[in-house]
C-alpha positions in Angstrom: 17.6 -40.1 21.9 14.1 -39.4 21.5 14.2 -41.1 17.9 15.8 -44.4 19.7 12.3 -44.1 21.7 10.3 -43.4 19.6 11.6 -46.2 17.2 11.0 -48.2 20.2 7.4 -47.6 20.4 6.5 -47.6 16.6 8.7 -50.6 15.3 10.2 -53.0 18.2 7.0 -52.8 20.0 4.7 -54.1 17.8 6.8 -57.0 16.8 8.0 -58.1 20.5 3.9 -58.6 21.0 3.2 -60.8 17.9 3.7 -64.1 19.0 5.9 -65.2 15.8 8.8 -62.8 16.9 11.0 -65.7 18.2 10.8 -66.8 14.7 11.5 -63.5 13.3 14.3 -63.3 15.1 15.8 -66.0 13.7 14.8 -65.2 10.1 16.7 -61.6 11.5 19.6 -63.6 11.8 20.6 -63.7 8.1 21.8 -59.9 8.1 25.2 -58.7 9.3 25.8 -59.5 12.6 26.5 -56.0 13.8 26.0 -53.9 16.9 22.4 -52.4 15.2 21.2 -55.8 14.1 22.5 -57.5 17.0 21.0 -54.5 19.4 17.4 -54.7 17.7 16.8 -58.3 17.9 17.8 -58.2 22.0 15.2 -55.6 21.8 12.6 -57.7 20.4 13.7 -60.8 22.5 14.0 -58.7 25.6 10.5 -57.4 25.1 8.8 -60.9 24.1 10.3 -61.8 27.9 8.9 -58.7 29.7 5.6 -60.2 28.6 5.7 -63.6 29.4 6.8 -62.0 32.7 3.5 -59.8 33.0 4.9 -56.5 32.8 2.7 -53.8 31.9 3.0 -51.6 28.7 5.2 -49.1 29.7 7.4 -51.2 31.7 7.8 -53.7 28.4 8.4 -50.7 26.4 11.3 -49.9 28.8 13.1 -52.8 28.7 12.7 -52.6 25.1 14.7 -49.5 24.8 16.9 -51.0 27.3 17.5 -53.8 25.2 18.3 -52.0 22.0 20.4 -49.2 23.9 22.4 -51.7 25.6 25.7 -52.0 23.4 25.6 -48.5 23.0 29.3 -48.5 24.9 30.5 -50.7 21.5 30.6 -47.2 20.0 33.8 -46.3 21.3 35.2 -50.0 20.8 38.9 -50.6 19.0 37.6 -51.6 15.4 39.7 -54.4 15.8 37.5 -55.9 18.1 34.2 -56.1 16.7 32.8 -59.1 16.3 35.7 -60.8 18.1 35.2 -63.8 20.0 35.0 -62.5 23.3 37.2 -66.1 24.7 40.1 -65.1 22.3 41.1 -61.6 23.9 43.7 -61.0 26.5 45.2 -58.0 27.7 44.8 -54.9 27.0 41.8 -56.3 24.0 39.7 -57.7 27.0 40.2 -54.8 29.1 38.7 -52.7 26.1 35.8 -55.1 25.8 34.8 -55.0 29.0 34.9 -51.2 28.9 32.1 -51.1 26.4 29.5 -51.5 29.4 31.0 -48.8 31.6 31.3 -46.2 28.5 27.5 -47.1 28.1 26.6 -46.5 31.5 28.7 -43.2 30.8 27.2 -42.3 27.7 23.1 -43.0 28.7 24.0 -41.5 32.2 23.6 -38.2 30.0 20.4 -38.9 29.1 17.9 -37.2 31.7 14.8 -39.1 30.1 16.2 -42.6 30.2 15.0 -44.5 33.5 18.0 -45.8 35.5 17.0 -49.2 34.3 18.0 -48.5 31.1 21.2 -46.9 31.9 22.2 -50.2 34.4 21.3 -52.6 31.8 24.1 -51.2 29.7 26.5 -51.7 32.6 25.7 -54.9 34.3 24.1 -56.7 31.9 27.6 -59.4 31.5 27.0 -59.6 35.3 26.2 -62.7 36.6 24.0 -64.0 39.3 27.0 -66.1 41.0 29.2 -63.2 40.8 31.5 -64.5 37.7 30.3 -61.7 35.3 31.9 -58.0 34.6 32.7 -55.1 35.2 32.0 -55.4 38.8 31.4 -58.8 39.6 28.2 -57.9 41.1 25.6 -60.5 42.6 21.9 -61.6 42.9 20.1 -58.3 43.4 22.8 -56.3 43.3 21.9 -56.9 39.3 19.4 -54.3 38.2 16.3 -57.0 36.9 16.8 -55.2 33.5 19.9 -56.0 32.9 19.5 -59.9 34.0 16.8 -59.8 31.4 18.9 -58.5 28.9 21.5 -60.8 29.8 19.2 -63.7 28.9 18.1 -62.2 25.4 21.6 -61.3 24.7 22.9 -64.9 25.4 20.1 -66.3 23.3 20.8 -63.9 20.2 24.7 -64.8 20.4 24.3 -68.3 20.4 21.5 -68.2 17.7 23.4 -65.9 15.4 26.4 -66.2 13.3 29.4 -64.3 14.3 33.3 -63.8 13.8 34.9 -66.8 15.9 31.6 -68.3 16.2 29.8 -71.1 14.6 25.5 -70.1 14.6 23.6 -73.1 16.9 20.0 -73.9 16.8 18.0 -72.2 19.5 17.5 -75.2 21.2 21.6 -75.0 22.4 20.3 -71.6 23.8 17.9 -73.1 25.3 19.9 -75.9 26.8 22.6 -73.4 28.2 19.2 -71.5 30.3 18.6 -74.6 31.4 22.0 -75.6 32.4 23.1 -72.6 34.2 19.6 -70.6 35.6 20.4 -71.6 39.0 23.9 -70.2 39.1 24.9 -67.4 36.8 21.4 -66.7 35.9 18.2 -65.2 37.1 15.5 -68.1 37.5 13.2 -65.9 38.1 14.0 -65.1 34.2 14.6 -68.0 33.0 11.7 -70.0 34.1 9.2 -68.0 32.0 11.5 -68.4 28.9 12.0 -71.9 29.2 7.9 -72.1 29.8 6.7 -70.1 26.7 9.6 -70.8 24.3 8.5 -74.2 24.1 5.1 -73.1 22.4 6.9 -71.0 19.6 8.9 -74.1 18.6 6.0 -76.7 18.2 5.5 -78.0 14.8 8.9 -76.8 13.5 11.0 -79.0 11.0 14.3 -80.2 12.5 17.2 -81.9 11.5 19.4 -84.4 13.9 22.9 -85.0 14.2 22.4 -88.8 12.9 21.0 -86.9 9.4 17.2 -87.9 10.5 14.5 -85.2 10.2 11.4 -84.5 11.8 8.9 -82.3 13.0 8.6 -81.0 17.5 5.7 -82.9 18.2 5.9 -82.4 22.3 8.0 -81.5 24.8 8.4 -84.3 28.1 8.5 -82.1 31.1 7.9 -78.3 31.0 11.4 -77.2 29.6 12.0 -77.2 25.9 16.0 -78.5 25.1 15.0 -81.8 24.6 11.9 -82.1 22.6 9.7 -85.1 21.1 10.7 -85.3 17.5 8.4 -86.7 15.3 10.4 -88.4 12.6 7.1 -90.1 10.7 4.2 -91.8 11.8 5.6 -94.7 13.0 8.7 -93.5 14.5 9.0 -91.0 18.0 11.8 -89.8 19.2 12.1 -88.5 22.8 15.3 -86.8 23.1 15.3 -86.9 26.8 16.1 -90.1 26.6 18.6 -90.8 23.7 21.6 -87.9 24.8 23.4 -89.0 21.9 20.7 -87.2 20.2 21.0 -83.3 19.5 19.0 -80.5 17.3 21.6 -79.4 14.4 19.4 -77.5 11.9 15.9 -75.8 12.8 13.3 -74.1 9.9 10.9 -71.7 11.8 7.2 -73.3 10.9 
């Protein structure tokens, strides 16, 4: 375990404090979506987030350890179901998924040096603010605020990454889904900084549209980033707010 930290400190550190790590992480996304890949670019995410929340150094460096250590319950998974889409399983398969965060609560809870931060964000971090999320359909503040952190960056990487059973979506559908659901099974207090900063990382980048147009994020409307000001050429703006029949289908990182 003290490797794990101190990879933490040396390697995910550095990078979750450059301001380009959003569009690292989806340059990360080209390499096999597996529980390492998958667990170090939560970590990044998860510690990009601690900072646009204000967290100081060693709490950052925290949630970065929980967010790489976080899956660590996969390592006792069915082979079968890696990489499975989660909506497909029944039965006994979806019993065994949702294992995964009670055998990492089991397996950090060994760990005398990890914080109990890090060991709850293993378990509750598919718990939702509504009470709709597993194991233990925990609510609100029952939800340790590392794992509803992690449960942000985790949404964002699974979206924004291309798995078994899944198609990979621009960040702007992760983006969208914050948006959609931050006052229901998600943390606003989370969400709200995300949705703030994000924004900035994405200004300038080339896009693509679902009518085949491409253009550049020029500006954002109101303070949330899903539905951008697209900047096709000089003569032609395109606020997505207002044409819904509009949507985001390819992004390049600037």
């Amino acid at each position: 375990m003290q490797k794990t930290e101190d990879m933490v400190q040396t390697r995910i550190a550095p990078m979750a404090a450059n301001s380009g790590a959003i569009d690292y992480l989806y340059e990360l996304n080209h390499l096999a979506s597996d529980i390492y890949n998958h667990s170090l670019r939560v970590s990044i995410l998860a510690g990009v987030i601690a900072k646009w929340m204000h967290f100081d150094r060693e709490k950052r460096k925290d949630i970065m350890l929980a967010g790489f250590l976080h899956d660590i319950g996969k390592t006792k998974f069915p082979q079968r179901l890696l990489d499975k889409n989660i909506n497909t399983l029944k039965g006994e398969d979806y019993e065994a998924y949702i294992q995964h965060t009670v055998d990492g609560h089991h397996i950090l809870n060994t760990e005398p040096s990890l914080s109990e931060g890090v060991k709850l964000a293993a378990m509750q971090h598919h718990e939702r603010m509504d009470g709709t999320g597993f194991p233990f359909n925990c609510m609100g503040a029952d939800i340790h605020e590392y794992a509803r952190i992690i449960a942000i960056a985790d949404i964002y990487d699974n979206i924004t990454t291309e798995r078994e059973g899944y198609v990979k979506q621009t960040p702007f559908t992760a983006i969208a889904y914050l948006t959609e659901n931050m006052f229901t099974s998600l943390d606003p207090t989370v969400c709200v900084p995300v949705l703030t900063h994000i924004k900035d990382a994405f200004l300038g980048s080339r896009v693509t549209l679902n009518n085949g147009e491409k253009g550049t994020i020029a500006a954002y409307p109101n303070d949330f980033a899903a539905h951008p000001v697209v900047s096709i050429s000089p003569d032609e703006i395109l606020n997505l707010n207002e044409h819904p029949e509009l949507t985001i289908t390819e992004y390049n990182p600037k």
